[in-house]
Each structure stands twice: as structure tokens, then as C-alpha cells.
N, C-alpha and C positions, 0 to 999 in steps of 0.2 A: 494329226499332231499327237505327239504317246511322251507321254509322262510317269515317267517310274515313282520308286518310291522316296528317294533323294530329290527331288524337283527338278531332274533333268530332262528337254526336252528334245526331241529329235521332230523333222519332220519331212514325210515321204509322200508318195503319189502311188499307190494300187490300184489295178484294177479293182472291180467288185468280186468275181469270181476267185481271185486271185486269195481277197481279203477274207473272204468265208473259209476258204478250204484252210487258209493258215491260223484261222481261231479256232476251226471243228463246227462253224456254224451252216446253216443255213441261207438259200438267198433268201425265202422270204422274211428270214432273221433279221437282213439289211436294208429292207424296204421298209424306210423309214417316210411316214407320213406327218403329216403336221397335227399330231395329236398327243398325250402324253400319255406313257405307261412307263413301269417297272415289272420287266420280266428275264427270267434265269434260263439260260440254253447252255448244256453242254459244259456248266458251272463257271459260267460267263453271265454277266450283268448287262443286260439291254436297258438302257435309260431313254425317255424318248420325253422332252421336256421343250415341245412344239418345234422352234428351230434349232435346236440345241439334241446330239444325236452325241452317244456315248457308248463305251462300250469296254466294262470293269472286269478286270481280271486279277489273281489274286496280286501280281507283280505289276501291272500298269495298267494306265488308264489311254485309253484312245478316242480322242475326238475327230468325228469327221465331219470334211464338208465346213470346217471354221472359217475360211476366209472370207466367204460373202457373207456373214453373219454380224459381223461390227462385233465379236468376242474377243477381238485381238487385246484388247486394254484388260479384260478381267484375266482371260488365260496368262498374259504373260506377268501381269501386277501382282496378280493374287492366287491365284490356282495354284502356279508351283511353289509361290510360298507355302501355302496351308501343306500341299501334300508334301513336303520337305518337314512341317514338323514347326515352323515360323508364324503361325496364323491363329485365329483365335477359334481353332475346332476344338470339339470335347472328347473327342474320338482318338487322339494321340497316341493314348496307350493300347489303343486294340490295333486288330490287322488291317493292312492297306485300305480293303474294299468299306471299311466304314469311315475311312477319312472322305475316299471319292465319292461316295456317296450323300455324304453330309454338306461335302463344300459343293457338290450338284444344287442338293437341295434347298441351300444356301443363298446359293444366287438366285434359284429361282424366286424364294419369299423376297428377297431383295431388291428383282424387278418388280415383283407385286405392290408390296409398300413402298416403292418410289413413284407407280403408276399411284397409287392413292392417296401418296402425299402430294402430290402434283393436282388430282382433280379436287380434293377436300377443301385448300381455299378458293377455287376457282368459284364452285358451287357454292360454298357460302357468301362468296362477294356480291354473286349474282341473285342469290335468294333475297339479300337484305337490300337488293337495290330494287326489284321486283315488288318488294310485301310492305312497300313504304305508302301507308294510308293517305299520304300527302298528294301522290301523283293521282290524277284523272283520267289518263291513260298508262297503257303499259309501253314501255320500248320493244320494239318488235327485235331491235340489236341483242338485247338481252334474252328473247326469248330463243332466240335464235341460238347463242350460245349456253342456253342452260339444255337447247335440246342438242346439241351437241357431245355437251359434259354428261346427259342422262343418257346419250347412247354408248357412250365411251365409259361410262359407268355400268353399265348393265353387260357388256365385254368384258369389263374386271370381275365381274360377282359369277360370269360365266367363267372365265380362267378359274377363280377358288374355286370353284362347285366340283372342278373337275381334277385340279391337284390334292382337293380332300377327297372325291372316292378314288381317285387311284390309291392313295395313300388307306384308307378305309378298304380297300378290297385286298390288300397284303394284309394288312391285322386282323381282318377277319378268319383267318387262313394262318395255322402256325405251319402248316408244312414249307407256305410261301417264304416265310420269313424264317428258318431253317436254311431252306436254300440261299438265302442271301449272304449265308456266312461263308462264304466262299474257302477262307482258309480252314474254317473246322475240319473239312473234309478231306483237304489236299495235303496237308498236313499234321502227322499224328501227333508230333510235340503240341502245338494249338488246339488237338483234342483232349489233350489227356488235360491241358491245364483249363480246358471248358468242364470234362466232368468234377476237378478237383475244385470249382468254388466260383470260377469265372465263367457263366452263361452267358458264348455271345448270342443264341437266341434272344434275351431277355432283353441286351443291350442293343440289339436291332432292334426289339419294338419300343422300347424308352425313346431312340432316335426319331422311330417315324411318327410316334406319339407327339416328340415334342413339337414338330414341323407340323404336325394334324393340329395341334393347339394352336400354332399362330395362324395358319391358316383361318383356323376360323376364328380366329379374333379379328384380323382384315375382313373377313365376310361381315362379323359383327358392325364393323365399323363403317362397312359398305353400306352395309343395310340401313344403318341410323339415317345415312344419307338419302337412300331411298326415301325413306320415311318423310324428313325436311323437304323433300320435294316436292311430296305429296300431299303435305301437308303446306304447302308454299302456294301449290297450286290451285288447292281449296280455299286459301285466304284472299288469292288476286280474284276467284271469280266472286265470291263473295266481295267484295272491295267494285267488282264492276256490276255485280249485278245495287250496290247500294247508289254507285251512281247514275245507274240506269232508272233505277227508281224515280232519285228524284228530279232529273231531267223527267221525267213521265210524269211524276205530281207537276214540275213548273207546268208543263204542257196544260195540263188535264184544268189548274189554276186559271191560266189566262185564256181556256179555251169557255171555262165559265165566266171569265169576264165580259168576253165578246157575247156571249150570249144576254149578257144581263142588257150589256147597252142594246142591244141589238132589239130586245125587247118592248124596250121603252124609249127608244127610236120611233117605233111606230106613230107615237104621238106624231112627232115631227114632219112623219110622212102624210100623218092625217092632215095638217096644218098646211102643207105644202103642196094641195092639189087644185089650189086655188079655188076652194072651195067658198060662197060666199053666206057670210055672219057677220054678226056686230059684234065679234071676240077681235078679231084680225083688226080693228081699228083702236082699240085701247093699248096704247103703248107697254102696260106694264102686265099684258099678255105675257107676251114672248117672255119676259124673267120667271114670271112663273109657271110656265111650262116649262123650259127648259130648266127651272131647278128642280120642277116633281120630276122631270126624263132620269135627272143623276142623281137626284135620292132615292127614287125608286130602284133604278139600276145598280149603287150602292147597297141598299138592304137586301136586294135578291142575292146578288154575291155573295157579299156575310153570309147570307141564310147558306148558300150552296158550301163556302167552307168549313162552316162548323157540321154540314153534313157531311162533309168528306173526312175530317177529321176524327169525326164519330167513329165511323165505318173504319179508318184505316189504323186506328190504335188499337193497340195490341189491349184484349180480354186481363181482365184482372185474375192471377191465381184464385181459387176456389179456397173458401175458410178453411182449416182445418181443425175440428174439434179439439181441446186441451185432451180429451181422451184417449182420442189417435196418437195425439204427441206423446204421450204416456207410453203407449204400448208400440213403438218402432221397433224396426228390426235392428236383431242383436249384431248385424252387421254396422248398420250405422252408429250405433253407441262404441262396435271398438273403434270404428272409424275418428267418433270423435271425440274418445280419449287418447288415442295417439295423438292426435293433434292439439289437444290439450296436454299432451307430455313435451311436447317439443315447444312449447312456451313457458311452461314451469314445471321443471323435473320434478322436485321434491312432494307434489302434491298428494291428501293422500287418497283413498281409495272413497271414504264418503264426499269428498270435496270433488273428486271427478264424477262422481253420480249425480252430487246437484247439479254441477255445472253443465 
């Protein structure tokens, strides 16, 4: 598909070999892989934006290999508008190859931020169904899709990582971004009016500057996500391992029960081996044995969990001397006169040292 600079589009079938010799390029020029770069042959623009394959010159633009890409709606909708001069690029007033370039660039942050405005409510729907202290268990449904959303997330943060250093290895490089000005070179009226006050060096790298910006503002915002995961994930196990606990205290509870009856059962066994005494004929035996069985076995429990009790609460902080408090570090005192500013602004400087 070739796209001039009016937004006209024509569209043909070449060979490969056919298509290199008629640009001046190279076949390895055309082996295009599923990876992205920006590079200049022969003062020709290679764009390679994963399945999206380009190819900028100073008078048109050539996409190949469009048809099985699903590009047909942005090429025909928007592409020839913007490069016509209809579109919301910044690039208008300079030469062809920074329109094409920008609306390249364009689409691509635009698939970016649709892939992460698609997974950002997903993951947060899932984290706040996940980190609900109320549930007992987790939904294996939800874990299932949160690892889904975290692999398809870690795919997005690898797409930006890779459209910031391509974008970061031309700016590093003013020669690189020179060559990208394709008309500086090819024609001398767009030279004379670059040395006379318009550098479109400068205005190339303002361009890939500002696309390196939102780029990583999306990574920024990836990343946050990251983070809530990670931090989503530390609060379900904490959350099971507190129910695990005290499923283990009930345990641990009624297994000292059993042992207290169990205990003082033995009476009962003694009683009941038919053994012969003159206790076993007084009727009001048996009530008072079987009341010392369950008071006994009653006070041995208490006794067992006010040991466990003991043992399983948490150590009391250590005093700290009024003198230690006196001398903290001067990290904590700004600490907590900022946060003393953000309750009462006007306060003044002795009133924040009392306090």
C-alpha cells in the first residue's frame, strides 16, 4: 500500500527482489522480523513496529504485507487523513518523512494504551476481589485470571522496554537522527531553510523525545500495577496464613481439651475395673467422682490456655528512656513536622518543636 503526500493511495503486488532494486535497497533491508527498529538505507526510512513493516521516503510512504494484519481500519480511517494534512499530527509544517513517522509512532503508543487501558480495570477488579479480609478462602477463578492479566501485563512492560530503547538508541546518536531528515539532504531549498533558523535535526529529536515520554509514562503506569500485585499477593498470604493460624490455635485448643478429660477419666477407669471397696456401694460416690473428673479436667484446660496465651502474644515494645526521645534522629523530626504541616499550615517553628 503507498501513500503520497496528498493521502492518496494506490495499491500493488511486487516481487521482493523486484521491491529492493526499485528503492536502491537491500534484501536483507526487507527481512523483516517481528521485532522493532528505526533504521535509514540509501536515505530511506526502515520502520519495523513488530507486524507493522514500513518503508519512508521523502515523497511516500509504503506499507507492506497490510492485508493480514487487521491495519485495514487505521490505514484507510486515519493514516491518509493525517498524512493529507486532516489529522491531529504536530509535524504539518515540516517535510513528509516526519508526518510518517509520527503517525507510525502514533499508532503504535495507541495500541499500547489501549492494551493498558483494557488490562488496568481488569487487574484492579480482581485484586479488590482477591484482598477481601472477609473471604476464608481464595477463588482459584480469580487467581487464574489475575495470572493471566500478570502475564499479559509483563508482555506490555516488555513491548515499552523495547519501543523506549529503540527510540533511546537514535537519540543517543545525533548522526542517527540527521539521517532521518530525509529531505534535508535531497533537497537544497529544505537545506538552506534548515541552516537559516529551522533545525529539522532538533525537530526530530523533540519528536522521538516526546513518544520516549509517553512511553514511559505507560511503563510508569504498568509498573504501579506491577506493584498492586505484589503487594495484593503479600496480603492474600498473609490473610491465609492468619487463617491458618487460627484454625491450628482451634486445633491445638480442643486437642488440650481431650487431654484434660482424658486425664481425669482415669478415675473412671479406676472405678470400673470392678474392683471391690466399700466406695462402690455409697450412692453419692459416683456424683462426686464424676464432679472432681470435670473439675479437675476443667482447671487443667484453663491452666493449659492461659499457657498458650502467654506464650502466643506478642512481647511488649521495650521503654524507651525520655532521653532517647529527646535525642531522635533529625530524619524523624522532619518527618514529623511535615506531617504536622499538613494538619495546621500556619504553625510556627517553636510550636512544631514542642509538638
Amino acid at each position: 500500500m503507498k501513500l503520497d503526500k496528498e493521502g492518496n493511495t494506490t495499491f500493488f503486488e511486487k516481487k521482493k527482489t523486484e521491491l529492493y532494486q526499485e528503492l536502491g535497497l537491500q534484501a536483507r533491508d526487507l527481512r523483516f522480523q517481528h521485532l522493532m527498529s528505526i533504521a535509514t538505507r540509501n536515505n530511506r526510512i526502515i520502520m519495523r513496529m513488530e507486524f507493522l513493516k514500513a518503508v519512508i521516503t521523502p515523497e511516500f510512504l509504503l506499507i507492506l504485507d497490510y492485508r493480514n494484519l487487521n491495519l485495514e481500519h487505521w490505514l484507510f480511517n486515519e493514516l491518509a487523513s493525517q498524512l493529507s494534512g486532516e489529522g491531529q499530527l504536530v509535524t504539518y509544517s515540516l517535510p513528509f518523512e516526519f508526518r510518517a513517522i509520527e503517525a507510525i509512532l502514533q499508532y503504535r503508543i495507541s495500541k499500547l494504551q489501549g492494551r493498558l487501558n483494557t488490562l488496568q480495570p481488569q487487574i484492579l477488579e480482581t485484586l479488590e476481589a482477591l484482598v477481601d479480609p472477609k473471604l476464608l478462602s481464595v477463588d482459584r477463578s480469580k487467581l487464574h485470571i489475575l495470572l493471566q492479566n500478570g502475564k499479559s501485563l509483563s508482555e506490555l512492560e516488555t513491548d515499552l522496554k523495547v519501543f523506549k530503547e529503540t527510540i533511546l538508541e537514535i537519540l543517543d546518536e545525533e548522526e542517527l537522527i540527521e539521517e532521518l531528515c530525509l529531505s534535508k539532504w535531497t533537497d537544497p531549498q529544505v537545506f538552506e531553510e534548515s541552516t537559516s533558523g529551522i533545525d529539522h535535526a532538533e525537530e526530530m529529536e523533540l519528536l522521538l523525545e516526546n513518544y520516549y515520554r509517553q512511553a514511559e509514562d505507560l511503563a510508569n503506569e504498568a509498573r504501579e500495577l506491577r506493584v498492586l500485585i505484589d503487594d495484593s499477593e503479600s496480603i492474600v498470604f498473609i490473610n491465609l496464613d492468619s487463617h491458618r493460624n487460627v484454625m491450628m490455635r482451634l486445633n491445638l485448643q480442643l486437642t488440650m481439651g481431650t487431654f484434660s478429660l482424658s486425664l481425669f477419666g482415669l478415675i473412671g477407669v479406676a472405678f470400673g475395673m470392678n474392683l471391690e471397696s466399700s466406695l462402690e456401694e455409697d450412692p453419692r460416690i459416683f456424683w462426686l467422682v464424676t464432679g472432681i473428673m470435670f473439675l479437675g479436667s476443667g482447671l487443667i484446660w484453663r491452666r493449659l490456655l492461659s499457657f498458650l496465651g502467654r506464650h502466643l502474644e506478642p512481647s511488649l515494645p521495650p521503654h524507651v528512656p525520655a532521653v532517647l526521645r529527646k535525642s531522635q534522629p533529625a530524619a524523624q523530626r522532619v518527618e514529623i513536622k511535615n506531617d504536622l504541616k499538613a494538619e495546621t499550615f500556619g504553625l510556627s517553628r517553636s510550636t512544631l518543636t514542642n509538638q
